[in-house]
Every structure is written in structure tokens, then in C-alpha cells.
C-alpha positions as CSV (number, residue, x, y, z in Angstrom):
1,X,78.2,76.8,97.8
2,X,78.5,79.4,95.4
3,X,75.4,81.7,94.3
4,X,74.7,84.7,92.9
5,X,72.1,87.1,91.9
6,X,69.2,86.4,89.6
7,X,69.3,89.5,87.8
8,X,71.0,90.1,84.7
9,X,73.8,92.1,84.8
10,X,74.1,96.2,83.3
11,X,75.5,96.4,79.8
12,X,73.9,92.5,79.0
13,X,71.0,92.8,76.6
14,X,70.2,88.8,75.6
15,X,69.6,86.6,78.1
16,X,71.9,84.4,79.3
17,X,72.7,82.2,82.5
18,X,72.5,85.0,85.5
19,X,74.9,83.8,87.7
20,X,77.2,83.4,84.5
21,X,76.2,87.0,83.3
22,X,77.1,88.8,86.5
23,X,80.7,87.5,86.9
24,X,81.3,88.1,83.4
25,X,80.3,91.6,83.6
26,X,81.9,92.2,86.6
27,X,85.0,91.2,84.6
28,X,84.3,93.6,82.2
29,X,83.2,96.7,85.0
30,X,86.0,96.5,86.6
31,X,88.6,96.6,84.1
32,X,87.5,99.8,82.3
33,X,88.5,103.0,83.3
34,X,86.7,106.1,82.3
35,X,88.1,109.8,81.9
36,X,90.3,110.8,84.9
37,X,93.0,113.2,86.3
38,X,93.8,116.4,86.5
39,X,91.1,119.1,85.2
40,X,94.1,120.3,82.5
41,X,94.5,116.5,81.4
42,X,90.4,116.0,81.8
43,X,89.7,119.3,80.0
44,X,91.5,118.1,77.0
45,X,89.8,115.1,76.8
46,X,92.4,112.8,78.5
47,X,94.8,113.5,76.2
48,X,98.2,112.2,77.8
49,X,100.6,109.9,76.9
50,X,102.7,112.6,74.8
51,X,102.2,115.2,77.2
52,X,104.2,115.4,80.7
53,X,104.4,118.1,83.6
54,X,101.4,117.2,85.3
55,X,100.8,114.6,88.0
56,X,98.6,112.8,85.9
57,X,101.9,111.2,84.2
58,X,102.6,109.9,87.4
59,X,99.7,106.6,87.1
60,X,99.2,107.2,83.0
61,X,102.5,107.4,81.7
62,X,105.7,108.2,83.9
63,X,107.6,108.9,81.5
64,X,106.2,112.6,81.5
65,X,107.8,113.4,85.0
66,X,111.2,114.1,83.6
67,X,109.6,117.3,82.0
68,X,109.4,118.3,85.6
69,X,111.7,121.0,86.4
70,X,110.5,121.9,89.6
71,X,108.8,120.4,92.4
72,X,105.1,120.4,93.2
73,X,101.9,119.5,94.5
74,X,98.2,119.2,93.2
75,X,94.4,118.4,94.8
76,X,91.8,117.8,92.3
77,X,88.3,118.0,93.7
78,X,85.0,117.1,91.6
79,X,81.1,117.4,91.3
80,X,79.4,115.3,88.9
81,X,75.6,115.3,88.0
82,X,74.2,111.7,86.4
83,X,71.2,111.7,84.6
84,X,70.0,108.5,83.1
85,X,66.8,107.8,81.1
86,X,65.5,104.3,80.9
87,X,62.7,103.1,78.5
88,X,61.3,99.8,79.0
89,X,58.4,98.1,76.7
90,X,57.5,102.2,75.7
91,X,57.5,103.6,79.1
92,X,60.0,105.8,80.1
93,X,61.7,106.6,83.3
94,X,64.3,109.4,84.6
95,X,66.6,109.4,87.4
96,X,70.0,110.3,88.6
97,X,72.7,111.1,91.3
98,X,75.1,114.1,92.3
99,X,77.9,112.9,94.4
100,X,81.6,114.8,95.6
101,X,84.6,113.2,95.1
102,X,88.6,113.8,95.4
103,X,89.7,112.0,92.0
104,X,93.3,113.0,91.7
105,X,96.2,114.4,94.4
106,X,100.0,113.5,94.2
107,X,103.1,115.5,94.5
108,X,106.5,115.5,92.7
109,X,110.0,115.6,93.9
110,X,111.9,116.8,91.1
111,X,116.2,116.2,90.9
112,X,116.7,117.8,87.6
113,X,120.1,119.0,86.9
114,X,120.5,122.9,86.3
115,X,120.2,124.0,83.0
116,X,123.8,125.2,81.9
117,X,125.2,121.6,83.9
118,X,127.1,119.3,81.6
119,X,126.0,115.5,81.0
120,X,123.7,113.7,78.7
121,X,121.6,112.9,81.6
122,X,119.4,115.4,83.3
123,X,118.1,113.8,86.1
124,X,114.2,113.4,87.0
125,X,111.9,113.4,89.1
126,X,109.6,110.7,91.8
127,X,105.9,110.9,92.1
128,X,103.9,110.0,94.4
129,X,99.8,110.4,93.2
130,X,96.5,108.7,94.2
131,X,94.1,108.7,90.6
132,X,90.7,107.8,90.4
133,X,90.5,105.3,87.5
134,X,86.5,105.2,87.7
135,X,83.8,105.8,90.1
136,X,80.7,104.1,90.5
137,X,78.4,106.3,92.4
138,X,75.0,106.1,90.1
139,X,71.3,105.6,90.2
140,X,69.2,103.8,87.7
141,X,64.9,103.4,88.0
142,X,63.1,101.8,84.9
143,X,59.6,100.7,84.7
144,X,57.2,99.1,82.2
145,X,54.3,97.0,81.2
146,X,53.8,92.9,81.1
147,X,51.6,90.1,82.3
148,X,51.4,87.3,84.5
149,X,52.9,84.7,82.3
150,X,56.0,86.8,81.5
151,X,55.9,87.8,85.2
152,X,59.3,87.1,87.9
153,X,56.7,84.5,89.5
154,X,56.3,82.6,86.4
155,X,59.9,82.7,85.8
156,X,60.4,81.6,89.3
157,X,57.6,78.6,89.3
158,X,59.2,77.1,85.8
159,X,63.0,77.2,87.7
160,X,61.1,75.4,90.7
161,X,59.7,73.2,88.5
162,X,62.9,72.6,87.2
163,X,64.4,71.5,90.5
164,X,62.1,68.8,91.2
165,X,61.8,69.6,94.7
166,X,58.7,69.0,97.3
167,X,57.2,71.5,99.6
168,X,59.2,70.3,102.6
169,X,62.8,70.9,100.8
170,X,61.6,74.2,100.0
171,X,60.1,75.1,103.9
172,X,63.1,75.8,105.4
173,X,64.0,78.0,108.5
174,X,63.6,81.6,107.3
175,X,67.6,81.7,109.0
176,X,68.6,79.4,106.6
177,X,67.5,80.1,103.2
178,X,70.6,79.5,100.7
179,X,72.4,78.0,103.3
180,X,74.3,74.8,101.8
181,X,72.8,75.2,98.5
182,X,72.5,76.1,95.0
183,X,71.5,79.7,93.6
184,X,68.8,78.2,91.5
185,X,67.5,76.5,95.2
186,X,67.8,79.3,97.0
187,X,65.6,81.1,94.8
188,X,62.8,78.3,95.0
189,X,63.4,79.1,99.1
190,X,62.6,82.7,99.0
191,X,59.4,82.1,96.2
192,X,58.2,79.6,98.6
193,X,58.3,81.4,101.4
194,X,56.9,84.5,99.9
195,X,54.1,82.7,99.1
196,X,54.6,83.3,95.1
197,X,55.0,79.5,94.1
198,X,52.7,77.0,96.4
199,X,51.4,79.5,98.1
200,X,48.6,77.1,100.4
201,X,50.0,73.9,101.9
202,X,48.9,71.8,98.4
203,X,50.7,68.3,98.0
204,X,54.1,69.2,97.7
205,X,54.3,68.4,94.1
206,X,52.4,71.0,92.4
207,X,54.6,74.2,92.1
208,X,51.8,76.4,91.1
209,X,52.2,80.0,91.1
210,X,49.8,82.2,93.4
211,X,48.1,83.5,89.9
212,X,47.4,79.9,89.2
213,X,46.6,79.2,92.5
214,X,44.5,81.6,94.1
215,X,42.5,82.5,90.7
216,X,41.5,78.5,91.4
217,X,40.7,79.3,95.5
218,X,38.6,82.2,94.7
219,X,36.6,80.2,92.0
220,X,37.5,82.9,89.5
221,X,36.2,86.1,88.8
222,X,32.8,87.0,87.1
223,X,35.2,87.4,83.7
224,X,35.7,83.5,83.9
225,X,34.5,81.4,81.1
226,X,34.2,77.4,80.4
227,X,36.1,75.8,78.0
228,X,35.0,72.8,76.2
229,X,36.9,70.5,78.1
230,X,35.1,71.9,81.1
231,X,38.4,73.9,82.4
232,X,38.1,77.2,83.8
233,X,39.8,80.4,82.4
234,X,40.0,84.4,82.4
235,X,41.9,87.0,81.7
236,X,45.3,87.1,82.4
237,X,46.7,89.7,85.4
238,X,48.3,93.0,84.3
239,X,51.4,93.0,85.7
240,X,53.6,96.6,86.3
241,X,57.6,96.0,86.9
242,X,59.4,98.6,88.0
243,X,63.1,99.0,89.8
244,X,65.6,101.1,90.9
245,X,70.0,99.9,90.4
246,X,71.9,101.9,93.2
247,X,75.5,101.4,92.5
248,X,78.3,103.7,94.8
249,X,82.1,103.2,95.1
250,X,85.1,103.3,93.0
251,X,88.1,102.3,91.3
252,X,91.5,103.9,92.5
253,X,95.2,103.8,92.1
254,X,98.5,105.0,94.1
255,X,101.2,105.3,92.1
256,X,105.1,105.3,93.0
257,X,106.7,106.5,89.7
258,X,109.8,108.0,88.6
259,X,110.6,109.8,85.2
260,X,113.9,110.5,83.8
261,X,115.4,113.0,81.3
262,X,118.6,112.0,78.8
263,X,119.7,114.7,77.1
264,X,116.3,116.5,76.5
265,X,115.5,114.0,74.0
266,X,114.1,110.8,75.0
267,X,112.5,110.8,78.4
268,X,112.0,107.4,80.0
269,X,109.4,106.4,83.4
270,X,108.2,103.7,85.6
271,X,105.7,103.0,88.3
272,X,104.4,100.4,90.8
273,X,100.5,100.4,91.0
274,X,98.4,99.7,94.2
275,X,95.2,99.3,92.9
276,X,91.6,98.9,94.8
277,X,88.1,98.4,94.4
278,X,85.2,99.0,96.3
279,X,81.8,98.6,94.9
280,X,78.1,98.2,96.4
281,X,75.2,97.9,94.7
282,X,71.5,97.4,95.6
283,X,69.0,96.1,92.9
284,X,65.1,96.2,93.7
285,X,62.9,94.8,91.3
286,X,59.0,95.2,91.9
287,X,56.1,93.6,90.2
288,X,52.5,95.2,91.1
289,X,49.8,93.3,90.3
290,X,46.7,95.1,88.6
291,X,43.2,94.4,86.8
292,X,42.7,91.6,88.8
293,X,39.4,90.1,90.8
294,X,40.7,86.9,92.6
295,X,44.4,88.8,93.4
296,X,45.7,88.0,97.0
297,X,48.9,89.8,96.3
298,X,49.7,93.2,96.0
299,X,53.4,93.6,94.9
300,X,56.4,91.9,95.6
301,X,59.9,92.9,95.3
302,X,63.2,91.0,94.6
303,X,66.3,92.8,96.3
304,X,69.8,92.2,95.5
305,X,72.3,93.3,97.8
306,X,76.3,93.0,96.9
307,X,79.3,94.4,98.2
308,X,83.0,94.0,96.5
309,X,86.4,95.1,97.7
310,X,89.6,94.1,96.9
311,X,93.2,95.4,96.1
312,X,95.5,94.9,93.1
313,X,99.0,95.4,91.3
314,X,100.5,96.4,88.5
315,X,103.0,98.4,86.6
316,X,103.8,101.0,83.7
317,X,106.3,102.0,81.4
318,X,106.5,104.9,79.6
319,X,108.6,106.6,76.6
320,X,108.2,110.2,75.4
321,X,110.7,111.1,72.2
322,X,111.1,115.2,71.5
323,X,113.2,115.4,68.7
324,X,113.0,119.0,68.2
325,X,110.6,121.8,70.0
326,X,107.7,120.9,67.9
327,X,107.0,116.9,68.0
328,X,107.0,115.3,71.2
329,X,105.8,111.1,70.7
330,X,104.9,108.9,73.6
331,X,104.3,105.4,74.0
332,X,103.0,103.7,77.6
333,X,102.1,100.3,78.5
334,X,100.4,99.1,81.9
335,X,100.7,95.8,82.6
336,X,97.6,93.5,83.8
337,X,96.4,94.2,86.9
338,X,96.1,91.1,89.5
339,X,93.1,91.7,91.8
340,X,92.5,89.6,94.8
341,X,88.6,90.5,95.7
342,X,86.0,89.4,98.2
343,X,82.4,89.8,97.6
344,X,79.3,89.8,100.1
345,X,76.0,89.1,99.1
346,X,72.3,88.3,99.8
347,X,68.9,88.1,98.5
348,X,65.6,89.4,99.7
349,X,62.0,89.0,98.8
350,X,58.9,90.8,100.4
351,X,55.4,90.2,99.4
352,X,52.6,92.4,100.1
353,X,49.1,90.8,100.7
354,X,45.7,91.4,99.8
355,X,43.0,90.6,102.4
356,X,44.8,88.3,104.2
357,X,42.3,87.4,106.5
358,X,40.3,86.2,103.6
359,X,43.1,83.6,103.3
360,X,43.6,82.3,106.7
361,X,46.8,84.7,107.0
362,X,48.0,86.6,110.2
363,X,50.0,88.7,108.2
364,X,49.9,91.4,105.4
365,X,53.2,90.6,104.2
366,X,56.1,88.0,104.6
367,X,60.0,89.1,104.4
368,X,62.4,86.3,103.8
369,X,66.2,87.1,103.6
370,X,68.3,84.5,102.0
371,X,71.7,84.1,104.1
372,X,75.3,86.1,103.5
373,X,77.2,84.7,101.2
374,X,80.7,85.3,101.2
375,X,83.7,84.1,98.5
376,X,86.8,85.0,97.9
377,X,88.6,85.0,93.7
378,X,91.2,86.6,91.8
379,X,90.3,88.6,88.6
380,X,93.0,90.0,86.1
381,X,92.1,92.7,84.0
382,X,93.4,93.4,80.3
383,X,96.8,95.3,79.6
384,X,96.6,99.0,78.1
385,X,98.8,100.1,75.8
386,X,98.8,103.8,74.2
387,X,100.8,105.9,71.3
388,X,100.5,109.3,71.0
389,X,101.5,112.4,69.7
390,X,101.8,116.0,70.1
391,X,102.9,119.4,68.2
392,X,103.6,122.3,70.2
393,X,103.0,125.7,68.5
394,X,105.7,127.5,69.9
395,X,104.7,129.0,73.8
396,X,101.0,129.4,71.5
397,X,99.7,126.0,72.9
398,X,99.9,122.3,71.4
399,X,97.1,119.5,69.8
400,X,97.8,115.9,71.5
401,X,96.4,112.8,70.3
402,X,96.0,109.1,71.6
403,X,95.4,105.5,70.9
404,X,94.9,103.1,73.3
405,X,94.3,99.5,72.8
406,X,92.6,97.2,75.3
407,X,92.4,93.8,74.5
408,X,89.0,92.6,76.7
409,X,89.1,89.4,75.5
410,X,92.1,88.6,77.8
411,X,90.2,89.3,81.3
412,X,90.5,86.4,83.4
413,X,88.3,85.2,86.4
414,X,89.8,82.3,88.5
415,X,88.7,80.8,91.8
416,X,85.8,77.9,93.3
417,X,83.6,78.5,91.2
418,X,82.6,74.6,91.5
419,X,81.9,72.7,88.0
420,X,79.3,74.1,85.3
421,X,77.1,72.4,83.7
422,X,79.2,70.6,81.3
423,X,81.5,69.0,83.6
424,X,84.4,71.6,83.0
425,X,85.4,73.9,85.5
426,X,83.2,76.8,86.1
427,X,86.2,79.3,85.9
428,X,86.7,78.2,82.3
429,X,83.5,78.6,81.3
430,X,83.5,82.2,82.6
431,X,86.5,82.6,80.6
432,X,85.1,81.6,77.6
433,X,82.3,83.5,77.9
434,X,84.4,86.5,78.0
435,X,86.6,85.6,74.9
436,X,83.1,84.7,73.0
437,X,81.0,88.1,73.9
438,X,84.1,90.5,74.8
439,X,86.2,91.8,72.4
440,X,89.8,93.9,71.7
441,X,89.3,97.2,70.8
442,X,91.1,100.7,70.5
443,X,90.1,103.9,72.2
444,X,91.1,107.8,71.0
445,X,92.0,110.7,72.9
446,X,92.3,114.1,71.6
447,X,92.6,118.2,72.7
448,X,94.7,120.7,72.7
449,X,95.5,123.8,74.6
450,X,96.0,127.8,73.8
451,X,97.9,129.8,75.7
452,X,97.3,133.5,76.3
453,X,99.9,134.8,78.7
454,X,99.0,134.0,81.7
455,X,96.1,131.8,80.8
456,X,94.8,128.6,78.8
457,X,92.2,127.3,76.7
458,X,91.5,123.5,76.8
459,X,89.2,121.4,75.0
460,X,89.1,117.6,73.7
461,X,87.0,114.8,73.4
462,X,87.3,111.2,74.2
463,X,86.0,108.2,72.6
464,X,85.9,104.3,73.7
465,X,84.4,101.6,71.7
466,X,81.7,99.3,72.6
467,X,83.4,96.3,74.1
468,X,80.8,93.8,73.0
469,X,81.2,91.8,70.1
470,X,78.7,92.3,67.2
471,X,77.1,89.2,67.6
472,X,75.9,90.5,70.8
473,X,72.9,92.6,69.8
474,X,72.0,95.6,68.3
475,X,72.9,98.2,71.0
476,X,75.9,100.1,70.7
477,X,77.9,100.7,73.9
478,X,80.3,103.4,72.7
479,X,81.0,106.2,75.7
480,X,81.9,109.8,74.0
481,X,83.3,112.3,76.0
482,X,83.0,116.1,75.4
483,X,85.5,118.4,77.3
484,X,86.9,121.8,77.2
485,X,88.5,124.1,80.7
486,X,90.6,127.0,81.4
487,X,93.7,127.8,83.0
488,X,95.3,130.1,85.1
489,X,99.2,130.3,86.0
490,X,101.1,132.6,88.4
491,X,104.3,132.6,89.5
492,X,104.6,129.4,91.6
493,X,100.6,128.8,91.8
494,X,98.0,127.9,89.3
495,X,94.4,126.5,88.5
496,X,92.6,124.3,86.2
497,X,88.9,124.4,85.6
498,X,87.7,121.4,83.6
499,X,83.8,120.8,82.0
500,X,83.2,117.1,80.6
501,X,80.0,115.8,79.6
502,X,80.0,111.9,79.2
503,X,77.2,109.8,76.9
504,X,76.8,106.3,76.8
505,X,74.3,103.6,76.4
506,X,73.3,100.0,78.3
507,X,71.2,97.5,78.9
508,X,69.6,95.8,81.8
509,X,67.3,92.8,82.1
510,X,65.7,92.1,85.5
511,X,65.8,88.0,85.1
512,X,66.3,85.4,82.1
513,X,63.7,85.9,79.2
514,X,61.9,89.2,80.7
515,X,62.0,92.4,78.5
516,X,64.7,94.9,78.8
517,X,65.3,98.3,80.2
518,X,67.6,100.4,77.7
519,X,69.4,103.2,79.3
520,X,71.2,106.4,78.3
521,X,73.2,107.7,80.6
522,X,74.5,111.4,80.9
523,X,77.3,112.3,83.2
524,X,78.3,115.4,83.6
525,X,81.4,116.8,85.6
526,X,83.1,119.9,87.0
527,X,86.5,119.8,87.8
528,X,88.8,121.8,89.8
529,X,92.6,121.3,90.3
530,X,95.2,123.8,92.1
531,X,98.8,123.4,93.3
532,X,102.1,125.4,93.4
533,X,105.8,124.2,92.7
534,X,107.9,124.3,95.4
């Protein structure tokens, strides 16, 4: 059986079925890409698809290899520096992560006919290049302010209640909890265990939570005061929630391409994509209980452990027109790519005691681990389509600009998913979740370079649209991209030094109905690429 985990997933404000949430915005994660390439290409803002010469063209648009008049190679090593500040219910929260990677490397074996040869056809050149399409290497810790009756326990007591289950379907071996059953279920396994929902062995039917419960055992606190039904009641708990989201891995692409030249005009290109993913995240969401006379538990904290790999296909076509030395206009247009992915994941829960040996316990905590759950689908991410255009001043330099539409609306998630809740299959119902809260958008590239003999001057800027419809909320989830680099070229050798600095904005809600932590996230990247013609 199919489960998933209970919290809400990044970039999802409102509060919506979890399980649903998270496959939808995996969807939606992994079929965005972010700024990538070279540090020429990535200091002008990812300008491209008019552009050619570099072994970016090789996964963005082929067509630029037929510039190529020699043949060459190129590494491109990174650092990048996240920052991300996360307010929840007024209190804020800073954190971050600095990781190395190798985003782009490829070479180019060029065939171009000699300049004074006859023939409209000038030959081209192949490329083989490995691009890093987006990387997922961040840190995330939010905390913030609530109460017991807007607490994960009272969440998890009402989806108990919900169930109708006894005691004894919940007191399972700790091996199997979520074995054979339902996400919602396994849940109820782990709360009962943890002693956060019928915490003392009561009837079986009553599915109180331990605030209810041992607040009644300890005959209240001196604060307590009688209703005129004769009930019992105090102040509620204060409740702190705090967490930390630890995502690593990536998105990445070899590309086999090949870019022709007719007649210095119109230069045409092709590649096959082998695409992969590998992501891991770890989610830990803690509760600490405070103000509190009758307490028995200290904290407790949900963890979320998932793991995703997978490899895809696709392909690209590309067009670049020059006609003269001044306009160059390029079109691309990469196909869907068809990922087959497998995902591993579990749940923990540890509670931390109070006094336990006021309670008859042998313990000061209890760990329960939910079992591995493995499952295999099939996700299909949007086409991407881009025009652009350039105009070259002379051997001065060149401004370059690009629109690319992706049309998230058309991501698809297929596999056995079982049946939702209204008797169609669960697969649809992801889908048209996507096509009601995703929508088709355009994104803009643009930067130029200057030359200065033996050097260059690079800047640009990127922007890509929120992908959320409207209707969503109010938080806009547009990304800008601020870039700018230099350049270097000798002979057969040269460098590339690219800056970017990268904003954007989600949202993440630890569990259905509890308040949300708003993020901005700051990303900030140095760049590096060298290589030589041969």
C-alpha cells in the first residue's frame, strides 16, 4: 500500500490532502530547471538560444554547435552559498548551506569545412556535454508560536478519530508500523506508540490526546477551575514548533548533439537527452511543550525521510537564422521528458518524557520507525520551447534575448497509486490537481557581452514566473536572477568567471490546517569555466 508523508510539501501554502500535495509538487520540482551552464552563458543571465560557440548549445539548443569552427573542451566548477530566512506566526529564523559542485563539462568535435571550400554546406560539429539542469543541495529551519489545540497531536488525535480504530489495531509490533496499510493508519501507529494519542491503556475507544489525557491523570494544575456543569478546565499548553527541511541532490543531463552549418545562414541541431534525478530530503518537525503544570511530555518530533532516483529521455531541436553579421534568431524546442523513478521512504516519531517514573514508565522516551516503503512510477515533465534573438555590434560584443514557454499544466504522474477517494483513479486525480493549481507560463532571458581585446564583460538577468495559478494564494513564487562575469581569451585557451545571485520565495506547512512558514530564499553562486580548442 501506498503512503506518503504528512507534511505539506515546499512551494504549497493552503492546505490540501498531504499525500496529494507531495506528488503534485514533486511533479512540479522536478520539472523546473534553474540557471545553468557555462559561467559565459550563466554570467549573461542564461541567455542562449540565439547564441552558439559554447558547450552549453550542446543540451539547450544544438543548433549553436555549427558556429563551432574548431574543436574543444570545457570544465565548469561551482560554489554556491544559500541563505534562506523563514518567518512563521512573527518569529523569524535563518539558515543555509554552501556546497561544491561540477555543473557543466562536454567537449566538441568539430568537421567544418575550410573557409575558402566551395558548397552550400559547411559541415558541423558533435557534442558530447553533461549539464546540471538544477541542484537541490539546501537547508531550511523555521520556528514559531501555537497551542495545544492547533498542535501535530491534536491534528493527529482528530485523523485517529477519523479512522475508527481501537487500541489493539493501533498496538502493533514496533517492526511493523505501516506495514500493509494506509498513510492515514500508519500515522495513528506511530501517535500511538509515541504515547501522543491514548497514551495509558484506556478502553480502546477513547483516542484522547496526552494534553487531554494526562491534564485529567494529574487532577489538573492549581490554575484549574469548575465549570458549571461540574467539568474541569485550565489553560491551554503553549506549544513551540520548530523544524529544519534538508534537501541534497540534483537534476542532470548528458547530451549527444550535433549542429550543422548551410551556407552560414541557417544553422540547424539535434540531441538525445539522458536525463537523471536524485534527490534526498529529511524533514524534522518538533513541537516543545511549555507553560504547563500536569505536562508528561517534553517534545516530540515527526521525521520524514525520502529518497528519489530515477533516469529519463528526451530530445531537442534547434534553429539559429544569421541573415547578415548583425541579427542572429534562434528557436529550440525540447521535447517532454519521460522519467521512470523509484522513491524510498519512512517515517519516524520520538517523544521525550517528563518524569516518567511518575507515570509507571521505564523509559524517558519511545522511538518508533514506520517501515520502508518503496514504489516505483513514471512522471513526464512539460515541453520547453524558446525564441530568441541577438545583435552583434561588430567584434564590440552583442545583447541576446529569450523567451521560453513551459506549459506546467501538462506534467503528468502515472503509476498504482490505488483509487482516491472518489472512486477514480488516484493517478487522475493527481493530474487534475496539477492542471487546477499549475499553470503555463513564459520565462525571459537577457545579457549581453563587451569585448575589449582580449577580454569580456558579461552581465544579464533571468526571470521565471510563478507557476501557481492565482487562485492559489497570495504569495508570489517568481525566481529573479541577477548576473554579470568576465572573460579572458588567449590563443587556444580561455576563462569565464561568472557571479549570479538568485531570489525567490515559498511556502511550507508542517501538516493540514497548521500555520505556515514563508521563506525567502537567496542563492548565490560563483562560477568558473576554462577550456582550450584543439
Amino acid at each position: 500500500m501506498k503512503f506518503r508523508h504528512i507534511f505539506v510539501g515546499l512551494g504549497l501554502l493552503f492546505p490540501i490532502l498531504t499525500v496529494k500535495a507531495q506528488y503534485v509538487n514533486d511533479a512540479l520540482r522536478f520539472s523546473q530547471t534553474t540557471l545553468n551552464g557555462s559561467a559565459r552563458f550563466q554570467s549573461m543571465g542564461g541567455v542562449n538560444t540565439a547564441l552558439g560557440a559554447d558547450i552549453t548549445s550542446a543540451s539547450n539548443n544544438p543548433a549553436g554547435l555549427g558556429f563551432y569552427r574548431k574543436s574543444e573542451w570545457s570544465i565548469t566548477p561551482s560554489l554556491t552559498f544559500t541563505n534562506n530566512d523563514a518567518t512563521m506566526l512573527g518569529r523569524g529564523l535563518s539558515d543555509g548551506k554552501t556546497y561544491f559542485s561540477v555543473p557543466n563539462f562536454g567537449i566538441v568535435f568539430s568537421n567544418a569545412k575550410p573557409e575558402n571550400s566551395s558548397g552550400a554546406w559547411r559541415g558541423g560539429s558533435w557534442g558530447i556535454s553533461y549539464n546540471q539542469l538544477n541542484n537541490y543541495n539546501n537547508q531550511i529551519s523555521f520556528q514559531g508560536n501555537t497551542n495545544e489545540a492547533n498542535s501535530l497531536v491534536s491534528y493527529l488525535r482528530l485523523l485517529t478519530d477519523n479512522l475508527n480504530v481501537s487500541s489493539d489495531q493501533l498496538a502493533v509490533n514496533s517492526d511493523q508500523i505501516g506495514f500493509n496499510v494506509g498513510y492515514n493508519e500508519m500515522l495513528a501507529q506511530l501517535a500511538y506508540s509515541g504515547y501522543l494519542i491514548d497514551p495509558y491503556d484506556g478502553d480502546g475507544d477513547d483516542k484522547q490526546d496526552y494534553f487531554q489525557y494526562w491534564r485529567w491523570r494529574s487532577n489538573l494544575s492549581a490554575n484549574a477551575t469548575e465549570n458549571s456543569d461540574g467539568t474541569l478546565t485550565e489553560d491551554a499548553s503553549s506549544v513551540r514548533p520548530n523544524g529544519t527541511i534538508s534537501t541534497s541532490g540534483n537534476n542532470n543531463q548528458w547530451s549527444f548533439s550535433y549542429g550543422g552549418n548551410y551556407n552560414d545562414k541557417l544553422y540547424i541541431g539535434a540531441n538525445i537527452g539522458i536525463a537523471s534525478i536524485k534527490y534526498n530530503s529529511r524533514i524534522d518537525y518538533t513541537e516543545v511543550v511549555e507553560q504547563s503544570t500536569y505536562n508528561f511530555i517534553d517534545n516530540y518530533t515527526l521525521s520524514d525521510n525520502l529518497k528519489v532516483s530515477g533516469t529519463g529521455f528526451n530530445a531537442t531541436l534547434g534553429l539559429i537564422y544569421r541573415p547578415n553579421d548583425i541579427i542572429r534568431i534562434g528557436w529550440s524546442f525540447t521535447s517532454p521528458t519521460i522519467y521512470n523513478l523509484n522513491e524510498t521512504s519512512y517515517t519516524t516519531l520520538v517523544s521525550n518524557f517528563k518524569r516518567p517514573n511518575d507515570y509507571n514508565l521505564d523509559q524517558s522516551s519511545a522511538s518508533q520507525r514506520s517501515v520502508d516503503n518503496e514504489f516505483d512510477y513514471r512522471l513526464t515533465t512539460p515541453l520547453r520551447t524558446s525564441i530568441g534573438a541577438a545583435i552583434f555590434i561588430g567584434k564590440h560584443g552583442f545583447v541576446s534575448g529569450d523567451i521560453e514557454y513551459q506549459p506546467y499544466r501538462a506534467t503528468r504522474l502515472n503509476g498504482d497509486f490505488g483509487t482516491a477517494a472518489s472512486g477514480i483513479s488516484q493517478s487522475v486525480e493527481y493530474n487534475n490537481e496539477i492542471r487546477s493549481i499549475y499553470r503555463n507560463l513564459f520565462n525571459f532571458r537577457a545579457g549581453g557581452e563587451y569585448r575589449i581585446s582580449i577580454f569580456r564583460v558579461r552581465a544579464g538577468l533571468m526571470f521565471q514566473d510563478d507557476p501557481f495559478t492565482q487562485s492559489t494564494d497570495d504569495l508570489k513564487r517568481t525566481q529573479m536572477a541577477y548576473t554579470g562575469g568576465l572573460g579572458i581569451k588567449v590563443n587556444k585557451f580561455f576563462a569565464d568567471f561568472a557571479l549570479a545571485y538568485r531570489t525567490s520565495k515559498q511556502a511550507y506547512t508542517p501538516y493540514t490546517d497548521a500555520p505556515s512558514a514563508i521563506i525567502k530564499n537567496q542563492f548565490t553562486s560563483a562560477v568558473i569555466t576554462i577550456g582550450s580548442s584543439f
